[in-house]
N, C-alpha and C positions, 0 to 999 in steps of 0.2 A: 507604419501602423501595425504591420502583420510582428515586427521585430519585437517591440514592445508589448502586444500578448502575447508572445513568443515567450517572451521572460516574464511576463506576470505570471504566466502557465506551469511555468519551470521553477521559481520561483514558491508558490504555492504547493506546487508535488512535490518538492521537495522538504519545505514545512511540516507537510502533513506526512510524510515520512520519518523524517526524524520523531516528530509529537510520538507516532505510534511506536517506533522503538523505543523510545524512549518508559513511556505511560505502559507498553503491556507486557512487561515482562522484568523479571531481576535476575534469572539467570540462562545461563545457555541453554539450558534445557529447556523451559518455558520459551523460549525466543523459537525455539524448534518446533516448539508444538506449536504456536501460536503462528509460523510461517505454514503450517503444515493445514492449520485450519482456512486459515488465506486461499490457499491452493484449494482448499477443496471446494471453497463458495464461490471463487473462480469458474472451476470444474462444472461442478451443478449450473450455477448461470449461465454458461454456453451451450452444456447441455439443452436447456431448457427453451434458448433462443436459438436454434437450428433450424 
């Protein structure tokens, strides 16, 4: 049971990983910002939950 949401899990994170490379960006430079604004909503939300 745990093996199979294991991969349904993996599976899906990595779907919505590609979707987002794919949809937000056309160049390197945009892919940079766009990892760059990731990290920072990251940043703020732990912040936040401390």
């Amino acid at each position: 049971m745990t093996r199979t949401f294991a991969k349904i899990f993996l599976a899906l994170f990595l779907l919505t990983g590609v979707g987002t490379v794919l949809s937000a960006c056309n160049t390197t430079a945009g892919f940079g910002e766009d990892m760059s604004n990731a990290g920072d909503a990251v940043t703020n939300s732990a912040e936040k939950n401390k």
